[in-house]
mmCIF file of the N, C-alpha and C atoms, coordinates in Angstrom:
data_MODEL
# 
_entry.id   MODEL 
# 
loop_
_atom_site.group_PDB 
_atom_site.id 
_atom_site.type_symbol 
_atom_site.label_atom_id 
_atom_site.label_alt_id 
_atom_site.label_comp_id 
_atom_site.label_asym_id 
_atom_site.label_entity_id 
_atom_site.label_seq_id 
_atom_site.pdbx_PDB_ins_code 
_atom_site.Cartn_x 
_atom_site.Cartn_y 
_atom_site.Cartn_z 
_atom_site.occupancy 
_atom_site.B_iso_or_equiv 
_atom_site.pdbx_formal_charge 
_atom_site.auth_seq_id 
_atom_site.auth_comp_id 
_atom_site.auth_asym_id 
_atom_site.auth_atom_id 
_atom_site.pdbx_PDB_model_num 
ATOM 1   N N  . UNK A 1 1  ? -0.509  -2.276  54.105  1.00 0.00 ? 1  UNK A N  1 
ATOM 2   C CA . UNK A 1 1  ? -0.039  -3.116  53.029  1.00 0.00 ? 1  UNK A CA 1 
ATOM 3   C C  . UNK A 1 1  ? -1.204  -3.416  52.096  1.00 0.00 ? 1  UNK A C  1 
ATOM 4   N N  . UNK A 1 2  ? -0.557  -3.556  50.770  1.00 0.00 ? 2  UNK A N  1 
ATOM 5   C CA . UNK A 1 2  ? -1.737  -3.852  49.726  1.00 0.00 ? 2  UNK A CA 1 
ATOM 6   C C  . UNK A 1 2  ? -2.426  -5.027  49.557  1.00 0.00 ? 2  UNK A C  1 
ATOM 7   N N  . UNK A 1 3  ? -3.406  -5.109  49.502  1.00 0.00 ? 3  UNK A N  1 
ATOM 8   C CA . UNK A 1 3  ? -4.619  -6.731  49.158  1.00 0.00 ? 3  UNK A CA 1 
ATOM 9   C C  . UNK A 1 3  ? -4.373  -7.434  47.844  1.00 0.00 ? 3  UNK A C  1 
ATOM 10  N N  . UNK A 1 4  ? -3.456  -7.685  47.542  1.00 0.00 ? 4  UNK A N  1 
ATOM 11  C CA . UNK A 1 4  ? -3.101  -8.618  46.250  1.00 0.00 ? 4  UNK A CA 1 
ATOM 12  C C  . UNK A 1 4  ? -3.447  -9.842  46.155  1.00 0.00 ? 4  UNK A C  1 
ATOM 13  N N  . UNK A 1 5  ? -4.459  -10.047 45.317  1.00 0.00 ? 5  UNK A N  1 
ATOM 14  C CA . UNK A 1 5  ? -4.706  -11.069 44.905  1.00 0.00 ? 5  UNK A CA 1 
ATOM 15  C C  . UNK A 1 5  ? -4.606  -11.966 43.384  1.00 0.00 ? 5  UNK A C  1 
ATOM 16  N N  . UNK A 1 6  ? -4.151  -12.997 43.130  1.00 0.00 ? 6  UNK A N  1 
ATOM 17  C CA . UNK A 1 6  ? -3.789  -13.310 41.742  1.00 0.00 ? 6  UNK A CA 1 
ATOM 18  C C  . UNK A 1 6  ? -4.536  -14.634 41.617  1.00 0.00 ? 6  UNK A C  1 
ATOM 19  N N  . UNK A 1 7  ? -4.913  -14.891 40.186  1.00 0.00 ? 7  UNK A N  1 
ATOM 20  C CA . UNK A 1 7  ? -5.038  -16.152 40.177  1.00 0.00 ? 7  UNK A CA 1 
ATOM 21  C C  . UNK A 1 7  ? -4.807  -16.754 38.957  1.00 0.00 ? 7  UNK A C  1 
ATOM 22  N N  . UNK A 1 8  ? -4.129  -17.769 38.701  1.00 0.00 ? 8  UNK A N  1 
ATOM 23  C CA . UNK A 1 8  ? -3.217  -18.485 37.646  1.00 0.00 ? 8  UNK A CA 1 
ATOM 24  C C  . UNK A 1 8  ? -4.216  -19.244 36.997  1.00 0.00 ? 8  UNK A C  1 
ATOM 25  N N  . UNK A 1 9  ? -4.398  -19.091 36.007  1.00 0.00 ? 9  UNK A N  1 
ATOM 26  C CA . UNK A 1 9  ? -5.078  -20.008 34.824  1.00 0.00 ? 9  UNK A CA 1 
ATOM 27  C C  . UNK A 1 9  ? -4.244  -20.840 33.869  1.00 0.00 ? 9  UNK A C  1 
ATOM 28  N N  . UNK A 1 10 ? -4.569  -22.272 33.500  1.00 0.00 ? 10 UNK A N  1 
ATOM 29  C CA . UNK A 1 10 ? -3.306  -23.041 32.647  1.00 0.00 ? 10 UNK A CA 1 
ATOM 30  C C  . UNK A 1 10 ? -3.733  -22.119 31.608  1.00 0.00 ? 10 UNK A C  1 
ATOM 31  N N  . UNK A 1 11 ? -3.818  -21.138 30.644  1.00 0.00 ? 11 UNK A N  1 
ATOM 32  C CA . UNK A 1 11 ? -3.944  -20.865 29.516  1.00 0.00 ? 11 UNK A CA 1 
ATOM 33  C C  . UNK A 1 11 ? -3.717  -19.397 29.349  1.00 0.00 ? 11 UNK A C  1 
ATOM 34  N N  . UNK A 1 12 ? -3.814  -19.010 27.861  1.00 0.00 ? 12 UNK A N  1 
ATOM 35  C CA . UNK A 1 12 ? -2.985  -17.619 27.509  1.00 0.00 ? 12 UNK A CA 1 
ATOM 36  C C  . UNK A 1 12 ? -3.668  -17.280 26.540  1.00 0.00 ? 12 UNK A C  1 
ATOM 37  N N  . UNK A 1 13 ? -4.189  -15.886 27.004  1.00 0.00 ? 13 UNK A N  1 
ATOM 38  C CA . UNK A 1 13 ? -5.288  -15.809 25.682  1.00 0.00 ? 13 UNK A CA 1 
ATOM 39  C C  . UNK A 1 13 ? -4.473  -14.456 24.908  1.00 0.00 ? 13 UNK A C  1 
ATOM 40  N N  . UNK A 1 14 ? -4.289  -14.279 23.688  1.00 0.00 ? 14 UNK A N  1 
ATOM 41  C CA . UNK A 1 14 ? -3.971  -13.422 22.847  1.00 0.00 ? 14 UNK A CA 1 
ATOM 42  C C  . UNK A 1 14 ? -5.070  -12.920 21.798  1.00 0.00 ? 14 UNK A C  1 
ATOM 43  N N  . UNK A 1 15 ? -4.735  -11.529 21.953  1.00 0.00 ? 15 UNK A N  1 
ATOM 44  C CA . UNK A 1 15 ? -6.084  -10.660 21.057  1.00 0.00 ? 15 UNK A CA 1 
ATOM 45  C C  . UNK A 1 15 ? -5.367  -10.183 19.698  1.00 0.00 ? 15 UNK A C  1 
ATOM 46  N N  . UNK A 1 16 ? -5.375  -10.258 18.400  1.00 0.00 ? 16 UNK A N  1 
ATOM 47  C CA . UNK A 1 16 ? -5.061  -9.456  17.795  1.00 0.00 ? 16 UNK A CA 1 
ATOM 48  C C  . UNK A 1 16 ? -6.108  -8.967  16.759  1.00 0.00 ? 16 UNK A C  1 
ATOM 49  N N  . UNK A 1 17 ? -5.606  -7.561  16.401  1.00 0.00 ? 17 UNK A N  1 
ATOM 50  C CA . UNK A 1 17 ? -6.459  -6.300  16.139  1.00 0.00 ? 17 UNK A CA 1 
ATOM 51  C C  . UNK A 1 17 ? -5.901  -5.975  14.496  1.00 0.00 ? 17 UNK A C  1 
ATOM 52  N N  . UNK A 1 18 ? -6.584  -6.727  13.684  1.00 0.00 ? 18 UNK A N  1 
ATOM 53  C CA . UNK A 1 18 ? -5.851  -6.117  12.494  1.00 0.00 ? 18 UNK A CA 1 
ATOM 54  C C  . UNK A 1 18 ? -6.770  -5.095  11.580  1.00 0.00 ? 18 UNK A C  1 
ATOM 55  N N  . UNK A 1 19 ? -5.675  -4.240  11.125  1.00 0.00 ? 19 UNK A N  1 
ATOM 56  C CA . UNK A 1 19 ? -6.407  -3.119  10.699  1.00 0.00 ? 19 UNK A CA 1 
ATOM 57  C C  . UNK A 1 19 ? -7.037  -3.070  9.386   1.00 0.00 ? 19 UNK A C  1 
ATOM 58  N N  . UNK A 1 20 ? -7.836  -2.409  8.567   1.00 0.00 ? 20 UNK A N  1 
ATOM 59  C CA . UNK A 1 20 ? -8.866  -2.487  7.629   1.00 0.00 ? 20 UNK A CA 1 
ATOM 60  C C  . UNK A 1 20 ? -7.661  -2.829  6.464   1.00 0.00 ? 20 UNK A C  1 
ATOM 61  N N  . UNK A 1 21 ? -6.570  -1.913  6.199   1.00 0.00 ? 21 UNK A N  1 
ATOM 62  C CA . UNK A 1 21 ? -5.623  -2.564  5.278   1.00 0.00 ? 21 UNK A CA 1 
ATOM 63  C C  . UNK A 1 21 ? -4.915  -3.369  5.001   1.00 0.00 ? 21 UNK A C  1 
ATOM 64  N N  . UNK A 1 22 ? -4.677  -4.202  5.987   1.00 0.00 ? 22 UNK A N  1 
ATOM 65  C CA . UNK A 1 22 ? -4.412  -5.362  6.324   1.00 0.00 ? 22 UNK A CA 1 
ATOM 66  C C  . UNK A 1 22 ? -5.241  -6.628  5.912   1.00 0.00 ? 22 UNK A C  1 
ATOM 67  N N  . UNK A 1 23 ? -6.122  -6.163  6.616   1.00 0.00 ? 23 UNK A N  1 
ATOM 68  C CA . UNK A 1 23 ? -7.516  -7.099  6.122   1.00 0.00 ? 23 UNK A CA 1 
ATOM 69  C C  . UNK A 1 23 ? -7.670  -7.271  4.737   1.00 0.00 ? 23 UNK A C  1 
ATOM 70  N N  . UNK A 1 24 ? -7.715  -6.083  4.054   1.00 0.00 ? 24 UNK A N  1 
ATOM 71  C CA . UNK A 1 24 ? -7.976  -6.279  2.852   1.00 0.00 ? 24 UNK A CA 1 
ATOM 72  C C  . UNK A 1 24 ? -6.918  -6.713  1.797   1.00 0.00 ? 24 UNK A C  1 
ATOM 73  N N  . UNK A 1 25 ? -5.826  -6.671  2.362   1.00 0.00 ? 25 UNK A N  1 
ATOM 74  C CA . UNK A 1 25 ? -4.730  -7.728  1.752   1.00 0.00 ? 25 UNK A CA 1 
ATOM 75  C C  . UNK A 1 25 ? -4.906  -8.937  1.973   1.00 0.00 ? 25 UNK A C  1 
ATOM 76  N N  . UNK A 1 26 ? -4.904  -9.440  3.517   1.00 0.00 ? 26 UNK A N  1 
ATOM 77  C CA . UNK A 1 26 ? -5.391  -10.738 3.478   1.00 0.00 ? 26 UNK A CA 1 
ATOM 78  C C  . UNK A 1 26 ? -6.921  -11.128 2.345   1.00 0.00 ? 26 UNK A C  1 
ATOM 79  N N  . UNK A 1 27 ? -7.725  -10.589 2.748   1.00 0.00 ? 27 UNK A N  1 
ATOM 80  C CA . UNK A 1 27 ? -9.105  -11.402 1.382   1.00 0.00 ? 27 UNK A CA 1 
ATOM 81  C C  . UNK A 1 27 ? -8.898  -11.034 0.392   1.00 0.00 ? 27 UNK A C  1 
ATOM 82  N N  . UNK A 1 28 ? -7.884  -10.384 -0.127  1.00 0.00 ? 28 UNK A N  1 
ATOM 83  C CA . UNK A 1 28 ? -7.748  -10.323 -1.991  1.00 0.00 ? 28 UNK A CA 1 
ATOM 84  C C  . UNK A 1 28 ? -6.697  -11.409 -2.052  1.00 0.00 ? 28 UNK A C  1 
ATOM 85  N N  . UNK A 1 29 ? -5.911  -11.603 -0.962  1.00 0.00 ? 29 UNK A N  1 
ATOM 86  C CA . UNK A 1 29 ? -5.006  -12.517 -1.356  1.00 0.00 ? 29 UNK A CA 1 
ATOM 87  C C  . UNK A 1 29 ? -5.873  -14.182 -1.758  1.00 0.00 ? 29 UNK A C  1 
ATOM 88  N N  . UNK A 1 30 ? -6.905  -13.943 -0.642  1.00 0.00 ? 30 UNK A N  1 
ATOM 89  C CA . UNK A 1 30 ? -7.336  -15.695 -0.764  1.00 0.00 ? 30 UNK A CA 1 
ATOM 90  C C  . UNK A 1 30 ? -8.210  -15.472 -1.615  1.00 0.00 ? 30 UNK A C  1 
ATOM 91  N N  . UNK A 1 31 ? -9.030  -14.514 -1.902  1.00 0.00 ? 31 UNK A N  1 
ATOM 92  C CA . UNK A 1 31 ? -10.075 -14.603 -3.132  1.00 0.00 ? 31 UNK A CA 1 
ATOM 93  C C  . UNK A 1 31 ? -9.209  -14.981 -3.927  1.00 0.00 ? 31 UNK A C  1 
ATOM 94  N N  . UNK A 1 32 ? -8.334  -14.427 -4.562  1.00 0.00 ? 32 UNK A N  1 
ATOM 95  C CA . UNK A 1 32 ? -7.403  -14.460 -5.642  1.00 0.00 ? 32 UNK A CA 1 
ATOM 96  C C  . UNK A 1 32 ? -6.964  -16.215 -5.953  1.00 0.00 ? 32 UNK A C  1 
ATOM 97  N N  . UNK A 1 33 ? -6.450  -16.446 -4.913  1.00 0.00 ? 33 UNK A N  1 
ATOM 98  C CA . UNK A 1 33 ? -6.025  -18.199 -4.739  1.00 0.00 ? 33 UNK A CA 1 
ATOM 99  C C  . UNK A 1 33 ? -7.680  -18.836 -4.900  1.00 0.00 ? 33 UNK A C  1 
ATOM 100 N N  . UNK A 1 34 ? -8.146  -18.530 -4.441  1.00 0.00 ? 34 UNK A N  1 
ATOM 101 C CA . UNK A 1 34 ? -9.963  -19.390 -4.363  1.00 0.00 ? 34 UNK A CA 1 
ATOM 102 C C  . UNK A 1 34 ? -10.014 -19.586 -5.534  1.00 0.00 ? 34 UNK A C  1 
ATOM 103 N N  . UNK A 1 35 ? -10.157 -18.291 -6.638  1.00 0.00 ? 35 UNK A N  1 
ATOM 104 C CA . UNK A 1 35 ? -10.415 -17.751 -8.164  1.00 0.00 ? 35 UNK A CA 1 
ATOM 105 C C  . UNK A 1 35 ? -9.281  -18.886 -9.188  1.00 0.00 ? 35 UNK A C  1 
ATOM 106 N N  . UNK A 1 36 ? -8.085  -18.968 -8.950  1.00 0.00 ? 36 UNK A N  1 
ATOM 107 C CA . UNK A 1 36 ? -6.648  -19.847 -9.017  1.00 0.00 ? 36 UNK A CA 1 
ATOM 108 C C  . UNK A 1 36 ? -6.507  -18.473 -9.705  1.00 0.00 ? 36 UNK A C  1 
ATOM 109 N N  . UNK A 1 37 ? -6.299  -17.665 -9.517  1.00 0.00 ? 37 UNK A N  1 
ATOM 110 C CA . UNK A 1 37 ? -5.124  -16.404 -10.152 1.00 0.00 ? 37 UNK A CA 1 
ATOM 111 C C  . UNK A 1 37 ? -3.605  -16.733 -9.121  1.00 0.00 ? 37 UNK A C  1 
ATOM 112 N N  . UNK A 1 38 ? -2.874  -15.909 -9.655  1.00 0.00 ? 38 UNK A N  1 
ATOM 113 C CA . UNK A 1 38 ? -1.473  -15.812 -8.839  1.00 0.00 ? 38 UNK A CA 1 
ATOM 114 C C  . UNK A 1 38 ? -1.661  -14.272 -8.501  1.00 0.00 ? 38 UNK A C  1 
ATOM 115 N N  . UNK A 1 39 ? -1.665  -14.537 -6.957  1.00 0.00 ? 39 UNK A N  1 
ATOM 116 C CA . UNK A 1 39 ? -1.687  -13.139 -6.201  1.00 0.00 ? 39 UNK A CA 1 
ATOM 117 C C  . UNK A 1 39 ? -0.888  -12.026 -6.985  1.00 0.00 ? 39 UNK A C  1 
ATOM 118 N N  . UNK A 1 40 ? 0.181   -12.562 -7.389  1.00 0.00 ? 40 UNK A N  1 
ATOM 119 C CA . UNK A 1 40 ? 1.384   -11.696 -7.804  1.00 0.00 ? 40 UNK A CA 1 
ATOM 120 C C  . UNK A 1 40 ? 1.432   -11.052 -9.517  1.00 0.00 ? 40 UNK A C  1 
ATOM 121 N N  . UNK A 1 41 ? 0.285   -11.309 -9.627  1.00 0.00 ? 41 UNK A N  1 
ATOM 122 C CA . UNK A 1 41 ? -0.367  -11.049 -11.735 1.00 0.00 ? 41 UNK A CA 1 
ATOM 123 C C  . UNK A 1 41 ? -0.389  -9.789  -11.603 1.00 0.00 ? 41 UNK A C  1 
ATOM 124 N N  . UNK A 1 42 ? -0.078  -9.488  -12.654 1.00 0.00 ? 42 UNK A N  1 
ATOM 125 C CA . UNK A 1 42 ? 0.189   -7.795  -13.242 1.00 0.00 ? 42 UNK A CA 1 
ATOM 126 C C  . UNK A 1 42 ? -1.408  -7.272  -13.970 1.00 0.00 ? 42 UNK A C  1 
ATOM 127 N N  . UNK A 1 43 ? -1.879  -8.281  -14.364 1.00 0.00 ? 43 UNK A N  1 
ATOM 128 C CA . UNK A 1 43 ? -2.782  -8.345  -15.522 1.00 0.00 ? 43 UNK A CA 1 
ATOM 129 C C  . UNK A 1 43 ? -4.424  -8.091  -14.562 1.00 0.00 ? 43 UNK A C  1 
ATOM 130 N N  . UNK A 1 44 ? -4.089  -7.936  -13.521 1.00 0.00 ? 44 UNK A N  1 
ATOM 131 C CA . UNK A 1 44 ? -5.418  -7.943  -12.867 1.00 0.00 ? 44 UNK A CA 1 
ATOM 132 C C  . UNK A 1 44 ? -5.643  -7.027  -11.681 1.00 0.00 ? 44 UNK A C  1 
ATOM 133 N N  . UNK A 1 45 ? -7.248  -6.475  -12.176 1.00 0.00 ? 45 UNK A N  1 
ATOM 134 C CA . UNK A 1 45 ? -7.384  -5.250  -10.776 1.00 0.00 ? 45 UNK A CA 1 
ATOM 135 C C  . UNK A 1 45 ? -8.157  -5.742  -10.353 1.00 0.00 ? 45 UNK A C  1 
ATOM 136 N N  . UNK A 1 46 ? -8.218  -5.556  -8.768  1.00 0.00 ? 46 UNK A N  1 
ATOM 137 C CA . UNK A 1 46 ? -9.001  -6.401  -7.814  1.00 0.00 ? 46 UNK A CA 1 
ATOM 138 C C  . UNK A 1 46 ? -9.608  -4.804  -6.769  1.00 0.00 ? 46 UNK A C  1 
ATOM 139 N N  . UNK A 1 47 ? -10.682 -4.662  -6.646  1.00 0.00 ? 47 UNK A N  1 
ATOM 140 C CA . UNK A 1 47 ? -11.534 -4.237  -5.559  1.00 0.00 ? 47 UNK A CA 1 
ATOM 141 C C  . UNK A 1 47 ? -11.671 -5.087  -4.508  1.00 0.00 ? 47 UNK A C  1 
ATOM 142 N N  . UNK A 1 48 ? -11.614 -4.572  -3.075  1.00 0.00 ? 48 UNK A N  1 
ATOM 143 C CA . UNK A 1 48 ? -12.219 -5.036  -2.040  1.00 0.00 ? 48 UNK A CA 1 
ATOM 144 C C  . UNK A 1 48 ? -13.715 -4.297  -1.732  1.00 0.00 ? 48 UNK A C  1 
ATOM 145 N N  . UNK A 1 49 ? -14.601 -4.931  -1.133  1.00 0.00 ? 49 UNK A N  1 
ATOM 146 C CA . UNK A 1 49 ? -15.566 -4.036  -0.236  1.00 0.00 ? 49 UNK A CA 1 
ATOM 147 C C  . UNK A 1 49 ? -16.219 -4.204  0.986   1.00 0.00 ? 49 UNK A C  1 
ATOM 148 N N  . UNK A 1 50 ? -16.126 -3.787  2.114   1.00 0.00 ? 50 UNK A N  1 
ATOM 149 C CA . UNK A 1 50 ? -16.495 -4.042  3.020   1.00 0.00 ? 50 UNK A CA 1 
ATOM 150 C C  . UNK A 1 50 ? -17.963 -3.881  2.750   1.00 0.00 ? 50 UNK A C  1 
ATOM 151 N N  . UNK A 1 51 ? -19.052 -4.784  3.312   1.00 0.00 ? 51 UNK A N  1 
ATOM 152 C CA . UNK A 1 51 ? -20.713 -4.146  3.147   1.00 0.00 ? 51 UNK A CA 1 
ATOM 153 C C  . UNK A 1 51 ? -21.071 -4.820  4.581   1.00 0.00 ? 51 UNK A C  1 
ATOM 154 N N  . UNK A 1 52 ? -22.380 -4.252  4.683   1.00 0.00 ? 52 UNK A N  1 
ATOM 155 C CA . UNK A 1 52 ? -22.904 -4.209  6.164   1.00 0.00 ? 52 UNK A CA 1 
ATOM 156 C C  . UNK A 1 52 ? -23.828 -5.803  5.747   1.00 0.00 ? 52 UNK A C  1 
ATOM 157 N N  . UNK A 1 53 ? -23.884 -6.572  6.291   1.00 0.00 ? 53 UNK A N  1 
ATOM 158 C CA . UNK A 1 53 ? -25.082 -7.874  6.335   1.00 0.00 ? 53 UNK A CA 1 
ATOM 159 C C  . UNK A 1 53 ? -26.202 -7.351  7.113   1.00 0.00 ? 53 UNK A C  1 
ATOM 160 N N  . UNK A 1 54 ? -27.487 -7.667  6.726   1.00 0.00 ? 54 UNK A N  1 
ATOM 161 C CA . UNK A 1 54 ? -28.939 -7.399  6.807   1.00 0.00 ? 54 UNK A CA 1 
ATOM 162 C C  . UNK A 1 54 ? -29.405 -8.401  7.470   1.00 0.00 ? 54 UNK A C  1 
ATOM 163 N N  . UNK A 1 55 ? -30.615 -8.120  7.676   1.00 0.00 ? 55 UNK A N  1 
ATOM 164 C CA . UNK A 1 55 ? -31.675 -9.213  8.112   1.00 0.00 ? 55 UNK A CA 1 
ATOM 165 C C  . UNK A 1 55 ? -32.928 -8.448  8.337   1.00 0.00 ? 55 UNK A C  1 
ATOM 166 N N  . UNK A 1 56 ? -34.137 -9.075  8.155   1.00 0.00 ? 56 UNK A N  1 
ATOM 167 C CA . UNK A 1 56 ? -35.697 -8.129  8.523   1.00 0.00 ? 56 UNK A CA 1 
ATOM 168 C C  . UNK A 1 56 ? -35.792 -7.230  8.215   1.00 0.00 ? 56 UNK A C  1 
ATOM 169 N N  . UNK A 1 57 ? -36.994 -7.087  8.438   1.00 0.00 ? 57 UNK A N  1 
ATOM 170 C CA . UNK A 1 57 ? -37.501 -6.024  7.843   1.00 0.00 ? 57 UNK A CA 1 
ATOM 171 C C  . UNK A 1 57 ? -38.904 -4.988  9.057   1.00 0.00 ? 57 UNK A C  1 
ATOM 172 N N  . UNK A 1 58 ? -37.885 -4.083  9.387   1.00 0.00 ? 58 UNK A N  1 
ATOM 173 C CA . UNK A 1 58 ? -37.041 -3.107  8.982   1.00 0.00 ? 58 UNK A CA 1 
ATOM 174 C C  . UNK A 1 58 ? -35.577 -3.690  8.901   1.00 0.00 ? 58 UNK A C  1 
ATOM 175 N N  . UNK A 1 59 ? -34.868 -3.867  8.278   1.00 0.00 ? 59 UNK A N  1 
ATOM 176 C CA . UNK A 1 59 ? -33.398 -4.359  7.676   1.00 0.00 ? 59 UNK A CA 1 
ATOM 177 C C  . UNK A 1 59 ? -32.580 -4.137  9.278   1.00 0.00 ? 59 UNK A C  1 
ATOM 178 N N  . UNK A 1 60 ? -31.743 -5.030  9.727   1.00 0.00 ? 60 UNK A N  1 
ATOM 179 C CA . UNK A 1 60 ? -31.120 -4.389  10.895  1.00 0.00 ? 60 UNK A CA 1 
ATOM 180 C C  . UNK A 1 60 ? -29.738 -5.151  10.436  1.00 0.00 ? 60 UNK A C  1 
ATOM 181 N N  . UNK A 1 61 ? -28.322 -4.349  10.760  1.00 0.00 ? 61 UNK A N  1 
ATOM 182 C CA . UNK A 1 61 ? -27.318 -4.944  10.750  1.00 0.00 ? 61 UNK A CA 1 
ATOM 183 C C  . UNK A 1 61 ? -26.899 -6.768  11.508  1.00 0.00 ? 61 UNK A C  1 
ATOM 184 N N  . UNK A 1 62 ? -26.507 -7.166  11.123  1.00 0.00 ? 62 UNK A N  1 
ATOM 185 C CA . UNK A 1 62 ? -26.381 -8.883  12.169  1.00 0.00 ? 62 UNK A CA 1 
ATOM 186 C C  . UNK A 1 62 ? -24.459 -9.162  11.442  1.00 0.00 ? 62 UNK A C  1 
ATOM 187 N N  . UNK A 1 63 ? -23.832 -7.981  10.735  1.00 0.00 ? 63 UNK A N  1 
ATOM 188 C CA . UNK A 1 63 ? -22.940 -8.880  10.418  1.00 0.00 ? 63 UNK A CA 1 
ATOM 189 C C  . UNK A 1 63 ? -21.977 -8.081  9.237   1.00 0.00 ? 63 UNK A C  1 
ATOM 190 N N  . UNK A 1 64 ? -20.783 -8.307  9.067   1.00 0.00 ? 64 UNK A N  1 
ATOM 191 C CA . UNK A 1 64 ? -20.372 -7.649  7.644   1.00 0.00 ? 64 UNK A CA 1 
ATOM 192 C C  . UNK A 1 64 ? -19.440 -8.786  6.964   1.00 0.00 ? 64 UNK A C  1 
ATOM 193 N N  . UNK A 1 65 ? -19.620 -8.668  5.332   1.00 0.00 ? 65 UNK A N  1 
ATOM 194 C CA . UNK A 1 65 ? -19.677 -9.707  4.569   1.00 0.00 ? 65 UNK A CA 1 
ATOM 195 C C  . UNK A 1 65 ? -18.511 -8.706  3.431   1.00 0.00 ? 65 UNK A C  1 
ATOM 196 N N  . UNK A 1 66 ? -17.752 -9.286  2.879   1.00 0.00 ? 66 UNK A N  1 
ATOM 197 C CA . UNK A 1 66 ? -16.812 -8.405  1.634   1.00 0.00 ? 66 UNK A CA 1 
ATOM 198 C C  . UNK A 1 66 ? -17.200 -8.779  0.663   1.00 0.00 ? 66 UNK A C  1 
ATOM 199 N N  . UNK A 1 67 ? -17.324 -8.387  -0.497  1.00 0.00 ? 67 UNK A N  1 
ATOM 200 C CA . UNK A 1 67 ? -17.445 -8.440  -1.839  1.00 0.00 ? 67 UNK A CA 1 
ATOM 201 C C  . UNK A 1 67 ? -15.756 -8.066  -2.851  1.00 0.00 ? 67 UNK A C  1 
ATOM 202 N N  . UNK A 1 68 ? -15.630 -9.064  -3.624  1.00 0.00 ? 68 UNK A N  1 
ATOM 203 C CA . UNK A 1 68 ? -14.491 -9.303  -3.961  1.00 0.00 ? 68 UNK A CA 1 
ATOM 204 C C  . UNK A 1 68 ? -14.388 -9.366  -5.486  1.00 0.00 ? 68 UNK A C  1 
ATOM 205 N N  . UNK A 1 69 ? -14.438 -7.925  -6.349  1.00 0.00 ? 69 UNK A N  1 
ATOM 206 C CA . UNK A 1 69 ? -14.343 -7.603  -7.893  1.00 0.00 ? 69 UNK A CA 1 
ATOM 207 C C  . UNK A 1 69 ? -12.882 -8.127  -8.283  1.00 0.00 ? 69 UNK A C  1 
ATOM 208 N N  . UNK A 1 70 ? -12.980 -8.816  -9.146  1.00 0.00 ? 70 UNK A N  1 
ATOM 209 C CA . UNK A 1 70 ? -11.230 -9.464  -9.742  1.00 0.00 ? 70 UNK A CA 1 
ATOM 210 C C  . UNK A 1 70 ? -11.851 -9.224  -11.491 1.00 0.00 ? 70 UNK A C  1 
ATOM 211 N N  . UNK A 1 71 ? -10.920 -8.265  -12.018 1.00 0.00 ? 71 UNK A N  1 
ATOM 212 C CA . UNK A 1 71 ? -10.499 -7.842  -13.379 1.00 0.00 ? 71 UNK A CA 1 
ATOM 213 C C  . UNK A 1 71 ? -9.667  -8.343  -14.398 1.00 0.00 ? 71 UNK A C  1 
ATOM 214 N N  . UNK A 1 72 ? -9.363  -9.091  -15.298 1.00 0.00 ? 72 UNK A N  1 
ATOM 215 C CA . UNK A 1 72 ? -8.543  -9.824  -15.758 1.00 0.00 ? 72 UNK A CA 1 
ATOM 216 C C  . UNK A 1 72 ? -8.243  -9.141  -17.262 1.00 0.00 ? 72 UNK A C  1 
ATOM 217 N N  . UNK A 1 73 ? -7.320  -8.365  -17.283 1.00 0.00 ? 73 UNK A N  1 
ATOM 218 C CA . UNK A 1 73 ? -7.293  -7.498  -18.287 1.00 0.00 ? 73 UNK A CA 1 
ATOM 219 C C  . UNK A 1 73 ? -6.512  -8.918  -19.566 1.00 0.00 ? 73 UNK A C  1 
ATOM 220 N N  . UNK A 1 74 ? -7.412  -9.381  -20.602 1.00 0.00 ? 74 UNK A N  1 
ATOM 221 C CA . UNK A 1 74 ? -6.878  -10.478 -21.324 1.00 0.00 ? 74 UNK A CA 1 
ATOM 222 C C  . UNK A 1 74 ? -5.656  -9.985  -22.234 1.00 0.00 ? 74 UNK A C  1 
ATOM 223 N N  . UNK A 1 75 ? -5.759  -8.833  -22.594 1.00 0.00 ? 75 UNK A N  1 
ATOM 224 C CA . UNK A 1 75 ? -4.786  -9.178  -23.883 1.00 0.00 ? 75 UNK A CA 1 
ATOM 225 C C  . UNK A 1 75 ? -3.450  -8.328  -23.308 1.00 0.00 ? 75 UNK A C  1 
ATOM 226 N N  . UNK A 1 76 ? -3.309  -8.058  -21.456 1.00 0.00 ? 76 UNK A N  1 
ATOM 227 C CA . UNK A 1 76 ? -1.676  -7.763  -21.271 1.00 0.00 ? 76 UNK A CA 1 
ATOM 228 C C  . UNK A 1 76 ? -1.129  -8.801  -21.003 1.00 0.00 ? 76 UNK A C  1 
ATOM 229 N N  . UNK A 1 77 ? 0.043   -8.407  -21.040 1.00 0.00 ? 77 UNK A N  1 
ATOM 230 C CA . UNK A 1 77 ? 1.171   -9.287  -20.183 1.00 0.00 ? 77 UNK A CA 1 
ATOM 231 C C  . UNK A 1 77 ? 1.068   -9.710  -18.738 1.00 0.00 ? 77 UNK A C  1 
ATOM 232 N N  . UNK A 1 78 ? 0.754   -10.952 -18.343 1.00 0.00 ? 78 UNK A N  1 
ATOM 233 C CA . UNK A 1 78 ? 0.576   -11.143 -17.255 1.00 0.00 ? 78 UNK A CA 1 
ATOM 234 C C  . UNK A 1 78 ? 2.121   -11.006 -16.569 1.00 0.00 ? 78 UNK A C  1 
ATOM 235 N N  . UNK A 1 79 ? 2.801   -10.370 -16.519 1.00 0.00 ? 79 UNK A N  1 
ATOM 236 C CA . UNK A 1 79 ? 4.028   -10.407 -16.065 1.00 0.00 ? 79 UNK A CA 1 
ATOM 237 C C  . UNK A 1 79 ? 4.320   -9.092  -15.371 1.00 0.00 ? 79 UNK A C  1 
# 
């Protein structure tokens, strides 16, 4: 017979894994609100960028940071 052993913890841990396009909907959405644009503007092109964070020298990765280009084309229709 098999050695089963279990043991019950009060708590529940959940992982979620979201993917790079995803991501980058979520931070254009809140840059956008941060900025006060309306996510939903016609009138504006937005870049995401993922970049690597630095430190020392010789430079070593510690981190990644986005950079967030918002375009506001003035004279269309924001609609």
């Amino acid at each position: 017979m098999a050695d089963i052993r279990s043991t019950y913890i009060n708590e529940r841990q959940v992982q979620c894994f979201i993917d790079r396009h995803e991501l980058e909907r979520v931070v254009r959405e809140h840059a956008l609100r941060q900025a006060g644009y309306d996510p939903e503007a016609k009138n504006l092109t937005v870049k995401v960028k993922f970049e690597d964070q630095t430190e020392g020298s010789p430079s070593y990765k510690v981190g990644t940071k986005v950079r967030v280009e918002i375009v506001e084309a003035l004279l269309a229709d924001k609609e």
